[in-house]
C-alpha positions in Angstrom: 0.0 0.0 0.0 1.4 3.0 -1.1 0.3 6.4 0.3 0.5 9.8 -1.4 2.1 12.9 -0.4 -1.2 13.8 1.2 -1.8 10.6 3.2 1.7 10.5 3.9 1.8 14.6 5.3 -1.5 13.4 7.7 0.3 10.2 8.6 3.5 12.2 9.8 1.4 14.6 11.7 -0.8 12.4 13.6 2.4 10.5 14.3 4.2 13.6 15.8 1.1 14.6 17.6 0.6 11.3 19.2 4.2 11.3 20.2 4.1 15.0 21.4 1.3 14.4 23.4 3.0 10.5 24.9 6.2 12.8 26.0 4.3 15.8 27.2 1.7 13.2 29.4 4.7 10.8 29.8 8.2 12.7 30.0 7.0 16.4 30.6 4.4 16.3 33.1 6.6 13.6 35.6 9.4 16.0 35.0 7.8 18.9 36.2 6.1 17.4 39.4 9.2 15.8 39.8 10.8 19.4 39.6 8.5 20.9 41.9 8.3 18.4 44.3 12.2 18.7 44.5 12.2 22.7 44.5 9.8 22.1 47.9 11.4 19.5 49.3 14.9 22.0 49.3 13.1 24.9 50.6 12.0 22.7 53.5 15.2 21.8 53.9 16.8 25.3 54.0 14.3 26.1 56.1 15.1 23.7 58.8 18.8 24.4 58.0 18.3 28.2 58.7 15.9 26.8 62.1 19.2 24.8 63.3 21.6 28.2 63.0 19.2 30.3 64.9 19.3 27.0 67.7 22.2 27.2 67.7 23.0 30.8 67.9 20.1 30.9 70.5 22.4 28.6 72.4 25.5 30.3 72.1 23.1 33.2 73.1 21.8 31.4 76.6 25.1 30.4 77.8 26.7 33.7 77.3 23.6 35.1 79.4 23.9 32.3 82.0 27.8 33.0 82.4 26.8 37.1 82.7 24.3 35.6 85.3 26.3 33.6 87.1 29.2 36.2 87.3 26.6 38.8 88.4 25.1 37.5 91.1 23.4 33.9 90.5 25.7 32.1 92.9 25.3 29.3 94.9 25.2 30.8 98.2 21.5 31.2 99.6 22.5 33.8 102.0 24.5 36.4 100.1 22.3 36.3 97.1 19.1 36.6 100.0 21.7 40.0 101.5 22.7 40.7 97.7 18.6 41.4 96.5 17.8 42.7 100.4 20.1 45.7 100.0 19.6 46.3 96.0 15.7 46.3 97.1 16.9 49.2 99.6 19.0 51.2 97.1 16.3 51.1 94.6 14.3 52.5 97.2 16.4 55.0 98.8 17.6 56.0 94.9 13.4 56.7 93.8 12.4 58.1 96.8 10.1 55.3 98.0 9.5 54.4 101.1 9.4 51.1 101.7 9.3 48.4 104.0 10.4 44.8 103.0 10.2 41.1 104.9 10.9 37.8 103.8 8.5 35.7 101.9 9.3 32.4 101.2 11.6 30.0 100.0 11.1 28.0 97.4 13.0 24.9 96.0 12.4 24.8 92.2 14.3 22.1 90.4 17.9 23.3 90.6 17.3 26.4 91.8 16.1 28.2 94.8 13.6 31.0 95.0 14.4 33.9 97.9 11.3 36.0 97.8 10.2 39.3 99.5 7.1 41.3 99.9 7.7 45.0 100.0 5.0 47.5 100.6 5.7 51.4 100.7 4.1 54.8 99.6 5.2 57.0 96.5 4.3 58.9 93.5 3.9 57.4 90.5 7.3 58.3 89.2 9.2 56.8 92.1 7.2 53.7 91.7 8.2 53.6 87.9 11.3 54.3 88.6 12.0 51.5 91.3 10.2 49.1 89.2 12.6 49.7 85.8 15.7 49.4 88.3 14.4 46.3 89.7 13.6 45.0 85.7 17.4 46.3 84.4 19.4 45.3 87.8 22.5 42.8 86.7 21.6 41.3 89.8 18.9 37.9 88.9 15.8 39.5 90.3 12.2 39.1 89.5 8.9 40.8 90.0 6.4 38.3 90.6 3.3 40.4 91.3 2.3 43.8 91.9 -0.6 45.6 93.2 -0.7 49.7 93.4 -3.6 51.0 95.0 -4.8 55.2 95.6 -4.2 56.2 98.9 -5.9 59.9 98.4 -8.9 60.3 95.4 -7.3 63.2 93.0 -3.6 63.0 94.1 -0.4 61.2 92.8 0.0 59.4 96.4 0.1 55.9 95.7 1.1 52.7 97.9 3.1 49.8 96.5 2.6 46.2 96.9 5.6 44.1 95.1 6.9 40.5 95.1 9.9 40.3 94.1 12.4 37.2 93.7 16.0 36.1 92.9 17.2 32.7 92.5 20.0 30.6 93.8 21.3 27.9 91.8 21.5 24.8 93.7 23.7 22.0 91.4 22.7 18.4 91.9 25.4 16.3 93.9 26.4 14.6 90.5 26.3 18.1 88.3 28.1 20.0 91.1 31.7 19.6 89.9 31.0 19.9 86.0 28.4 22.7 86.4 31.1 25.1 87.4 33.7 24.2 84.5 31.0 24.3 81.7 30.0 28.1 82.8 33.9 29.2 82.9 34.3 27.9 79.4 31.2 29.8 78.3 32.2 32.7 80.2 35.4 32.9 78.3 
């Protein structure tokens, strides 16, 4: 059977189009999921990458804070970190203006560390509250406010009083950490 240069034009056309469509169904359209599916796969990968860097500068981050810590004033020495956060108390008081009166809370053991805390109460303005408060929140010393309650004392007038929790901690190493604890922060430190 011989075809004519017609028959023989259709026949190569419908040949190329069948075989354009098999590779676009059957090479093209595998490729490009394939592509994509790559492409996402990477940017989940560079994503976790770039999530590892920031862990690890976070780290890097925390023990350079625990060493500033440590040299600062979280020792292990429950009595002259409970004098240490007594007298800064004082001086922030004595420095605003506010008089205050302070007594011992509690103790409390909290995994490795131990919480010192004190309730002061005392009369001021609002600016010498402010201002004892920020010195408290910006001392190098490791000291916490855990609640606060400021009432009116006079309707109309900028005399407040000043109820304030505040804490510090005291890191006590377990028996077995004890020795290593101490090495660890030095190399930090440094």
């Amino acid at each position: 059977m011989k075809l004519n240069k017609r028959e023989q034009t259709i026949a190569f056309v419908t040949i190329a189009a069948v075989l354009l469509g098999l590779g676009y169904w059957y090479i093209f359209v595998p490729y490009q999921e394939a592509h994509a599916s790559l492409t996402r796969d990477n940017a989940d990968v560079m994503m976790q990458v770039t999530k590892a860097h920031h862990l690890f500068d976070d780290q890097k981050a925390a023990n350079r804070k625990w060493g500033q810590m440590v040299q600062a004033g979280l020792g292990t020495d429950a009595s002259a970190a409970d004098s240490k956060i007594l007298h800064s108390i004082l001086d922030f008081a004595q420095n605003t203006g506010l008089n205050l009166s302070i007594k011992p809370d509690r103790i409390d053991q909290e995994k490795q560390f131990k919480k010192i805390s004190y309730r002061a109460t005392g009369n001021g303005t609002l600016a010498a509250i402010t201002s004892f408060l920020w010195q408290i929140r910006t001392s190098p010393n490791p000291a916490r406010v855990t609640d606060i309650t400021i009432t009116n004392r006079k309707e109309g007038s900028d005399e407040l009083t000043l109820t304030v929790d505040v804490s510090t901690l005291v890191y006590v190493p377990d028996t077995k950490d004890a020795a290593a604890a101490p090495v660890q922060v030095e190399k930090e430190v440094q």
